[in-house]
C-alpha positions in Angstrom: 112.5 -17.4 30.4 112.3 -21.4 29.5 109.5 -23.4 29.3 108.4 -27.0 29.2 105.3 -28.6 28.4 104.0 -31.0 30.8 100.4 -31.8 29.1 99.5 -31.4 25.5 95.9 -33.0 25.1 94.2 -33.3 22.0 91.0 -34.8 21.7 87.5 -34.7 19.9 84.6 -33.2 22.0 81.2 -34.2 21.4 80.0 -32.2 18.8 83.1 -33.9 16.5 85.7 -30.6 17.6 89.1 -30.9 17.9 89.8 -29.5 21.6 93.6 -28.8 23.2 94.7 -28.6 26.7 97.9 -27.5 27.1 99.9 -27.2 30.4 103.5 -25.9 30.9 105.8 -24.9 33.4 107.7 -21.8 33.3 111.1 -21.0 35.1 111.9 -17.3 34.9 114.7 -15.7 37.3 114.4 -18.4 39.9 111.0 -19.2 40.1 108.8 -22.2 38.4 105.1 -22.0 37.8 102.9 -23.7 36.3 100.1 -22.0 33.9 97.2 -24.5 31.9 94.6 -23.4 29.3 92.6 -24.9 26.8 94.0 -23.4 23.9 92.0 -21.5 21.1 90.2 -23.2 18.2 92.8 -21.3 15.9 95.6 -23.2 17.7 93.8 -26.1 17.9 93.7 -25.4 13.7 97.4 -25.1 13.8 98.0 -28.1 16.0 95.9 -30.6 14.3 97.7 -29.4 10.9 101.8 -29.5 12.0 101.6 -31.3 15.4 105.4 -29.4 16.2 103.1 -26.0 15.9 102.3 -27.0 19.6 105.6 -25.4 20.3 104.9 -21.6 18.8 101.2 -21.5 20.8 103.5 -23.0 24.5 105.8 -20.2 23.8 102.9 -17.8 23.3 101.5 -19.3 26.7 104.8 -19.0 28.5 105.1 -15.2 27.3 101.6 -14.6 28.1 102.3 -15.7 31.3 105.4 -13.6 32.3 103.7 -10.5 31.2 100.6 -11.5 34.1 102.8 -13.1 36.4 103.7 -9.7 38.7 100.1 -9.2 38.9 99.0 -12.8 39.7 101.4 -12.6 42.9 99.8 -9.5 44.0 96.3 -11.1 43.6 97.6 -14.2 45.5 99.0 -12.0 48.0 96.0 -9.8 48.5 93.8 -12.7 48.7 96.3 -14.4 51.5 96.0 -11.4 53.6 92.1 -11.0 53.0 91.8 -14.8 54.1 94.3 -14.0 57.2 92.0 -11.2 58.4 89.0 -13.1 58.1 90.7 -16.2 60.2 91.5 -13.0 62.8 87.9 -11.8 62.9 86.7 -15.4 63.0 88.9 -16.1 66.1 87.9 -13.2 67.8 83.9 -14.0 67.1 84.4 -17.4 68.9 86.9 -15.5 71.7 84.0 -13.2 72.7 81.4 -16.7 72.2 83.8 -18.2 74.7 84.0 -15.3 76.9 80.1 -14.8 77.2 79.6 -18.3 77.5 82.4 -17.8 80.6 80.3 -14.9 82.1 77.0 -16.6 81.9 78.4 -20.0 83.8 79.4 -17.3 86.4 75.8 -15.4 86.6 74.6 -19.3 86.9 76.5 -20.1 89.4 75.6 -16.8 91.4 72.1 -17.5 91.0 72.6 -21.1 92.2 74.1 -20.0 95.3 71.4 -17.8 96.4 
């Protein structure tokens, strides 16, 4: 596994706390991701002290990250086929709408001719 760090933000929120967002991209047998968190106040602690300490907490990140990938694809995947299956009912709905609106154009048109 390698990882690089695209984002390392440190700022002061309102109440005068240091905060930390921290984004990096992970490459791990032929696929790249990307995974972004705000990082503890502990971190944040560590950062502000040795600002190279931002390299211990992305490595913790990227390893974090490894361990939850298989399941994260599986949840992706699961949440792909639950959105395909409610695109199939949805066509299906506005078939039948279609199809009713088909059979009462007909009925009209019998009544009409009568």
């Amino acid at each position: 596994m390698e990882y690089r760090i695209i984002d390392n933000n440190l700022w002061e929120n309102a109440e005068g706390n240091k905060e930390c967002f921290l984004q990096i991209e992970i490459t791990d047998g032929g696929e790249i991701w990307r995974k972004a968190a705000r990082i503890s106040s502990v971190d944040v602690a560590k950062v502000v002290a040795d600002p190279n300490a931002i390299n211990a907490v992305a490595t913790e990140m990227a390893n974090r990250a490894v361990i939850v990938r298989p399941q994260e694809k599986i949840d992706d995947e699961n949440r792909r086929l639950q959105r395909l299956e409610e695109v199939k009912l949805e066509t299906a709905q506005e078939e039948a709408r279609v199809e009713q609106i088909k059979l009462d154009i007909i009925k009209e048109g019998k009544i009409l001719e009568k």
